[in-house]
KOLGU-4560 file (N, C-alpha, C; in nm, 3 decimals, padded with zeros to 5 digits):
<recs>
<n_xx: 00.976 n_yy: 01.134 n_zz: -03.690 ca_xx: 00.994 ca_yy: 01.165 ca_zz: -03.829 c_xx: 01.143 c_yy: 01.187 c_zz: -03.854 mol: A seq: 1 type: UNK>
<n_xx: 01.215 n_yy: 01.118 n_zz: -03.969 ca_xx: 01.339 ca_yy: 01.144 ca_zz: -03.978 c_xx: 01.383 c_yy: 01.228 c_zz: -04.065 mol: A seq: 2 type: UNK>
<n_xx: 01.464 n_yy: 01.362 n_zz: -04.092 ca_xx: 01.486 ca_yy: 01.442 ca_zz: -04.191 c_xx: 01.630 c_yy: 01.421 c_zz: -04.243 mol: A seq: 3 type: UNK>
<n_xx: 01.627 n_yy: 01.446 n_zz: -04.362 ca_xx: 01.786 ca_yy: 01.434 ca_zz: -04.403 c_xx: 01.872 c_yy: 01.537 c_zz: -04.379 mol: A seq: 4 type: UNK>
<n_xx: 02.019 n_yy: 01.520 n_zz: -04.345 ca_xx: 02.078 ca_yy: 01.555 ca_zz: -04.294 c_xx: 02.163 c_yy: 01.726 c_zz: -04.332 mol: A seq: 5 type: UNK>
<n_xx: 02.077 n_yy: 01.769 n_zz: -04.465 ca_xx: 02.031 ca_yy: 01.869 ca_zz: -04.530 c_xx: 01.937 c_yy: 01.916 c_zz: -04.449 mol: A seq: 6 type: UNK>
<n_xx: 01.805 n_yy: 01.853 n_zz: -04.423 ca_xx: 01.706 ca_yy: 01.957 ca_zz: -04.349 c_xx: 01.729 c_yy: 01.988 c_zz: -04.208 mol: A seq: 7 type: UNK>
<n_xx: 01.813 n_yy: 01.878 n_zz: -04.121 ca_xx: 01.833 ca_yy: 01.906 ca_zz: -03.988 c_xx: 01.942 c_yy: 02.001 c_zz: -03.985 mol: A seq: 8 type: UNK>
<n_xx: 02.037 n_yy: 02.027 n_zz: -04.086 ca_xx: 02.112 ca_yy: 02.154 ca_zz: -04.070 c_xx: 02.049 c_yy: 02.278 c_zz: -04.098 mol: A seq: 9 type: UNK>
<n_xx: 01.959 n_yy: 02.330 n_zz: -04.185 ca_xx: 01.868 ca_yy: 02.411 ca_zz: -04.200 c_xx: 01.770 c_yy: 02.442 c_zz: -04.081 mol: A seq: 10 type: UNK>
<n_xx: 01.737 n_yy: 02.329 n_zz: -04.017 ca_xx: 01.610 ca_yy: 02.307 ca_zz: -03.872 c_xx: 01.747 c_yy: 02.363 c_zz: -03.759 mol: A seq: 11 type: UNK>
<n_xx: 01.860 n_yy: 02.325 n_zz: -03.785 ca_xx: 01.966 ca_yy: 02.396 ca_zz: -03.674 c_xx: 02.000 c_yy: 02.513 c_zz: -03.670 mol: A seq: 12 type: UNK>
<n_xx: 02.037 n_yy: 02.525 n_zz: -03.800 ca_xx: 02.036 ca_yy: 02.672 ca_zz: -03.828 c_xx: 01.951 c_yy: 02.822 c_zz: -03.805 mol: A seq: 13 type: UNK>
<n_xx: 01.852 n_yy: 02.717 n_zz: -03.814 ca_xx: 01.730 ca_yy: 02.855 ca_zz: -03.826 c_xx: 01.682 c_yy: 02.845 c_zz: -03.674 mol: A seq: 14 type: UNK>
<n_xx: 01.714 n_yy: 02.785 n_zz: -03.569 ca_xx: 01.662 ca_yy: 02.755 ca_zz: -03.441 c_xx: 01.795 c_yy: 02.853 c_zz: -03.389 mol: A seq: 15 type: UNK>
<n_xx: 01.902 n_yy: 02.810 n_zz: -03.462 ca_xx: 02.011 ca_yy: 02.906 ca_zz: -03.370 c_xx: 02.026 c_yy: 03.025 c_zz: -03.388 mol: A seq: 16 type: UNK>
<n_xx: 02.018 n_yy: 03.050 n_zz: -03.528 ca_xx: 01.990 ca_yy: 03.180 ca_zz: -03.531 c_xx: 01.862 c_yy: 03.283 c_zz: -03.494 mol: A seq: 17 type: UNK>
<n_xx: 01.743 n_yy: 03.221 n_zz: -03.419 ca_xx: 01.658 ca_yy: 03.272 ca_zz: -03.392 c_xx: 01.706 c_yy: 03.284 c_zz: -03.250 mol: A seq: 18 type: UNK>
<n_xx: 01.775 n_yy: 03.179 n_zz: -03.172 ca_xx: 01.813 ca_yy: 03.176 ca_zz: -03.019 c_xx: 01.871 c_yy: 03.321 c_zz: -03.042 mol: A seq: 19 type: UNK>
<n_xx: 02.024 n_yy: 03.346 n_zz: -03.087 ca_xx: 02.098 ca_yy: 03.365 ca_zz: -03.129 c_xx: 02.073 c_yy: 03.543 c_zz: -03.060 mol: A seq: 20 type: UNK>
<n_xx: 01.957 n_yy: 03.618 n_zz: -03.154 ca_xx: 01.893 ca_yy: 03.692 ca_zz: -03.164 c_xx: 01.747 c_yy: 03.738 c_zz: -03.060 mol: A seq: 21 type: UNK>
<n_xx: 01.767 n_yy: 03.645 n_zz: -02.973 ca_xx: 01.680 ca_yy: 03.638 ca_zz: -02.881 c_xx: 01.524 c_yy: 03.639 c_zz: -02.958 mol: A seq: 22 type: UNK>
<n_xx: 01.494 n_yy: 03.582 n_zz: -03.044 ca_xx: 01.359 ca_yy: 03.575 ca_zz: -03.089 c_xx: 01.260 c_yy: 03.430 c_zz: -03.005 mol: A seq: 23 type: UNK>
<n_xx: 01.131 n_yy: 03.477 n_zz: -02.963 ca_xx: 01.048 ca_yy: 03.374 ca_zz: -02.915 c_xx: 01.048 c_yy: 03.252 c_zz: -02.958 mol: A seq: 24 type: UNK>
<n_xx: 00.977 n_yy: 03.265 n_zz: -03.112 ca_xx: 00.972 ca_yy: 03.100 ca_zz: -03.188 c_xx: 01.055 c_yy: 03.159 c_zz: -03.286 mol: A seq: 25 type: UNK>
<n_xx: 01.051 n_yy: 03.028 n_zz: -03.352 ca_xx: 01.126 ca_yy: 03.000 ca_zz: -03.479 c_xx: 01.017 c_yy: 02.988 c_zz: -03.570 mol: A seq: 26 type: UNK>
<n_xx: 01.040 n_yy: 03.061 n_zz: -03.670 ca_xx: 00.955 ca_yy: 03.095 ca_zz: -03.803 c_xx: 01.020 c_yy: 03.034 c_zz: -03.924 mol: A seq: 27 type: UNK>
<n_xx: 00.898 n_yy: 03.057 n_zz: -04.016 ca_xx: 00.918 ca_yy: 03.030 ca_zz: -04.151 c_xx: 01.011 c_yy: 03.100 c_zz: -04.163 mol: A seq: 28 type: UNK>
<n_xx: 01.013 n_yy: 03.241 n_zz: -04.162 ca_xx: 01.087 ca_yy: 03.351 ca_zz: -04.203 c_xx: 01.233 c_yy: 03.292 c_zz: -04.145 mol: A seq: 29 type: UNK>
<n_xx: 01.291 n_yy: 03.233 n_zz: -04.067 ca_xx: 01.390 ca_yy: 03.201 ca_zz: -04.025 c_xx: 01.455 c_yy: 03.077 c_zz: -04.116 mol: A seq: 30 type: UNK>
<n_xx: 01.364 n_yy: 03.000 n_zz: -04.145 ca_xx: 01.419 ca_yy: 02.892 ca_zz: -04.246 c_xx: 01.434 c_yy: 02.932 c_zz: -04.407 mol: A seq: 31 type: UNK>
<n_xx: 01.304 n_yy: 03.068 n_zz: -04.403 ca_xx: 01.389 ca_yy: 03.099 ca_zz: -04.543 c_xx: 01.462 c_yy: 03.176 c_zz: -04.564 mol: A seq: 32 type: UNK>
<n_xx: 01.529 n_yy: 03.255 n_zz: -04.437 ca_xx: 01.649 ca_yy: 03.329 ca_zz: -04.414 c_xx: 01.813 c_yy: 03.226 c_zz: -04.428 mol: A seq: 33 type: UNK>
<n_xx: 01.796 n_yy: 03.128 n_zz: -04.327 ca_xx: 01.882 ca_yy: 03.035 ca_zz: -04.367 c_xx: 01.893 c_yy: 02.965 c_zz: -04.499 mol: A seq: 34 type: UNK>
<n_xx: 01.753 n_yy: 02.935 n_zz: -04.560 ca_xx: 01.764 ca_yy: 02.873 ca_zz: -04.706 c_xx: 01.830 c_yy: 02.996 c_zz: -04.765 mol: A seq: 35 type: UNK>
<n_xx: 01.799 n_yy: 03.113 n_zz: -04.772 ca_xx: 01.863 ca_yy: 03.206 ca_zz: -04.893 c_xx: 01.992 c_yy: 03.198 c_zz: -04.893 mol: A seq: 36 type: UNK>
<n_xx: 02.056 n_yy: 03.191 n_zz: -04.744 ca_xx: 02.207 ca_yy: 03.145 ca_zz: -04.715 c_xx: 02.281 c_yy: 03.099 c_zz: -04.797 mol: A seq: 37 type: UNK>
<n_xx: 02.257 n_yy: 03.019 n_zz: -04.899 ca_xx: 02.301 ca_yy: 02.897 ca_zz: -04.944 c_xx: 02.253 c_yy: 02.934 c_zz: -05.114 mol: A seq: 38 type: UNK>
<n_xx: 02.369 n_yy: 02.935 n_zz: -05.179 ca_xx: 02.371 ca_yy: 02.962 ca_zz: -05.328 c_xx: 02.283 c_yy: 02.891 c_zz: -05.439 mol: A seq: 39 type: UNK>
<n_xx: 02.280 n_yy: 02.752 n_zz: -05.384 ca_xx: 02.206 ca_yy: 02.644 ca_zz: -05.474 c_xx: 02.100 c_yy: 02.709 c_zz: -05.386 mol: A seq: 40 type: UNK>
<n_xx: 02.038 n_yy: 02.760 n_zz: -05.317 ca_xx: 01.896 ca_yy: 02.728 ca_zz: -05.336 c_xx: 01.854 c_yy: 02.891 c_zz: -05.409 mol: A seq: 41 type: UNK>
<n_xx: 01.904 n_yy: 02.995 n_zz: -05.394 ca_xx: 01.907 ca_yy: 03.085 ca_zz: -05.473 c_xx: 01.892 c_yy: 03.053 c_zz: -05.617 mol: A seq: 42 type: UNK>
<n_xx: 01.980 n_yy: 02.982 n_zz: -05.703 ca_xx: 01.983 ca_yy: 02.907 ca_zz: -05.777 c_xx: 01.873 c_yy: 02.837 c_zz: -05.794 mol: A seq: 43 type: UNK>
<n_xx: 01.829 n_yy: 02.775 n_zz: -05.719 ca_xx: 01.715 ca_yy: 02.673 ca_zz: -05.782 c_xx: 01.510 c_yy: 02.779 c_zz: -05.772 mol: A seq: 44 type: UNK>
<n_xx: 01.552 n_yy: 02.872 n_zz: -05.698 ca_xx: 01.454 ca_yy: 02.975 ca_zz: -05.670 c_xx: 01.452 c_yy: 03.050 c_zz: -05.812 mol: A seq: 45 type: UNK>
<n_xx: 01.523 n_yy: 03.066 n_zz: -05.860 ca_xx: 01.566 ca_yy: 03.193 ca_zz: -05.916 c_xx: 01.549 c_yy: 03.102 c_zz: -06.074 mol: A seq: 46 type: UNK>
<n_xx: 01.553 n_yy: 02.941 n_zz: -06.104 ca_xx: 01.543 ca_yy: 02.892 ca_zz: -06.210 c_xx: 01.394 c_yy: 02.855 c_zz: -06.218 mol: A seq: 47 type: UNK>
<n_xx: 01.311 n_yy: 02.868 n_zz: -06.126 ca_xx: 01.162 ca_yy: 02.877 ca_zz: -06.112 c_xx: 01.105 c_yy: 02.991 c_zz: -06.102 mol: A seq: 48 type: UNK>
<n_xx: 01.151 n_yy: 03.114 n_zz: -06.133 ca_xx: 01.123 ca_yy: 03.222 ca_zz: -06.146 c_xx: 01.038 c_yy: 03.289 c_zz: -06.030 mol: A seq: 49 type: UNK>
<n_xx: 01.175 n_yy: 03.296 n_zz: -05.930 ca_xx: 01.157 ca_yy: 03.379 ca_zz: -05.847 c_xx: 01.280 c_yy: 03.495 c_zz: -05.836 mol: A seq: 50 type: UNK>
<n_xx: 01.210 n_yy: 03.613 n_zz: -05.769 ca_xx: 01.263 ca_yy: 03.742 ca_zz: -05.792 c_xx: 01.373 c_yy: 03.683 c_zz: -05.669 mol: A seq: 51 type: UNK>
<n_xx: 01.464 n_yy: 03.655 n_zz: -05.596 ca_xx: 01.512 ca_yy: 03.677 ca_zz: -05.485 c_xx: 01.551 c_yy: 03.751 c_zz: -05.435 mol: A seq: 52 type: UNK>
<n_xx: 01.620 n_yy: 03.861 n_zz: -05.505 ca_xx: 01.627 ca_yy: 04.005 ca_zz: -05.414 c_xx: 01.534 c_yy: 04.085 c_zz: -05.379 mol: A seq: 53 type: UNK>
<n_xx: 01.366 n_yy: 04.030 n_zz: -05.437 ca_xx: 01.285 ca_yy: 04.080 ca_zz: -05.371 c_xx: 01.243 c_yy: 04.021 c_zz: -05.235 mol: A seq: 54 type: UNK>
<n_xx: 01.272 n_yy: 03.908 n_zz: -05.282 ca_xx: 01.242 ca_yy: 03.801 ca_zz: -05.119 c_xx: 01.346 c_yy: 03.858 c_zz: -04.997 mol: A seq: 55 type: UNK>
<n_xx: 01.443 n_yy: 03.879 n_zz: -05.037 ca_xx: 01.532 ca_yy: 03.919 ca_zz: -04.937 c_xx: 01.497 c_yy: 04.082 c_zz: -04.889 mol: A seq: 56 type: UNK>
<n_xx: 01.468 n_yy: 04.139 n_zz: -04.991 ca_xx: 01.410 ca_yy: 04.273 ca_zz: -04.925 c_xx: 01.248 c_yy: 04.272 c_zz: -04.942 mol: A seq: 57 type: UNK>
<n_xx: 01.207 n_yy: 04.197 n_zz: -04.924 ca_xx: 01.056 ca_yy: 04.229 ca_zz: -04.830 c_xx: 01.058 c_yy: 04.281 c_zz: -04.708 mol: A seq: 58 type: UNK>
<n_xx: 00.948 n_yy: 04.353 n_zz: -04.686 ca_xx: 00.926 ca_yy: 04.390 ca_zz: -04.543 c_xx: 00.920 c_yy: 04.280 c_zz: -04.419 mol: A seq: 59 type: UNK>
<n_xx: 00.911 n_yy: 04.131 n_zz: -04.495 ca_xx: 00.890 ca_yy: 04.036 ca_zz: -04.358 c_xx: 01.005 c_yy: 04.035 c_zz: -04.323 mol: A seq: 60 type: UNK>
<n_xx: 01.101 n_yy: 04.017 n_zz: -04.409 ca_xx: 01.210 ca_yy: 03.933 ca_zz: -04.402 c_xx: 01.360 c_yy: 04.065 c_zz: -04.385 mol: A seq: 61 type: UNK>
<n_xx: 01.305 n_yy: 04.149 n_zz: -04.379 ca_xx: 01.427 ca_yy: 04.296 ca_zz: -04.366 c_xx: 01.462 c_yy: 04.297 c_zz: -04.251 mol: A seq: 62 type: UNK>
<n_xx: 01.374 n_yy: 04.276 n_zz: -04.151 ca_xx: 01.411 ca_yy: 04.334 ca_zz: -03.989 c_xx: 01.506 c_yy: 04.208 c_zz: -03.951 mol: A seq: 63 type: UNK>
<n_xx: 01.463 n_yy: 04.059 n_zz: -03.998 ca_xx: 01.536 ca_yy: 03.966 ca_zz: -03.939 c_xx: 01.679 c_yy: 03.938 c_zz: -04.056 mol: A seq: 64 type: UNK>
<n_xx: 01.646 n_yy: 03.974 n_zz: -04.179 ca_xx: 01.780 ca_yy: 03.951 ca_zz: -04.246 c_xx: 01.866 c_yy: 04.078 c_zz: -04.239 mol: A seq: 65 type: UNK>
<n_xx: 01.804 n_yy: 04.149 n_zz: -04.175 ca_xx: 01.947 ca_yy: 04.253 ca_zz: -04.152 c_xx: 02.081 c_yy: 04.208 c_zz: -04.069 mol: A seq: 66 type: UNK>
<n_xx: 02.086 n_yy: 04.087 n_zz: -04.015 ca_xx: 02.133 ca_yy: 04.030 ca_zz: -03.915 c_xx: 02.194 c_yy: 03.943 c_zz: -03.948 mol: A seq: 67 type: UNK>
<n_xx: 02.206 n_yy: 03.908 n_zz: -04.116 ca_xx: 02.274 ca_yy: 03.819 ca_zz: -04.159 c_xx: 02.295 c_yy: 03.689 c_zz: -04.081 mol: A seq: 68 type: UNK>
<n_xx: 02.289 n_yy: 03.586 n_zz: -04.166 ca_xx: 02.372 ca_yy: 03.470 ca_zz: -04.076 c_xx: 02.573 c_yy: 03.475 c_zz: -04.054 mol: A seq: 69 type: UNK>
</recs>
């Protein structure tokens, strides 16, 4: 399967930063830690009416985004 060169930096990202951190697998929670990274997608979350500073402070996503990328 071939991904564009947008998603294989996101699929890199979120693999390294899970290495990174010594985590087992790589999660959702890791790709949408890396997606929040990134302004346009905040932006495009946030024009579909999503809360994102709630996404970022959920309980899933607190322990691993405390760690920032």
């Amino acid at each position: 399967m071939k991904f564009s060169s947008q998603a294989q930096h996101v699929l890199l990202a979120s693999k390294s930063y899970a290495e990174r951190h010594h985590h087992e697998f790589l999660t959702a929670e890791h790709l949408l830690l890396v997606l929040l990274s990134e302004q346009k997608i905040e932006f495009l979350l946030e024009s579909c009416g999503s809360d994102v500073s709630m996404v970022k402070d959920s309980k899933i996503l607190r322990n691993i985004y405390r760690h920032r990328i």
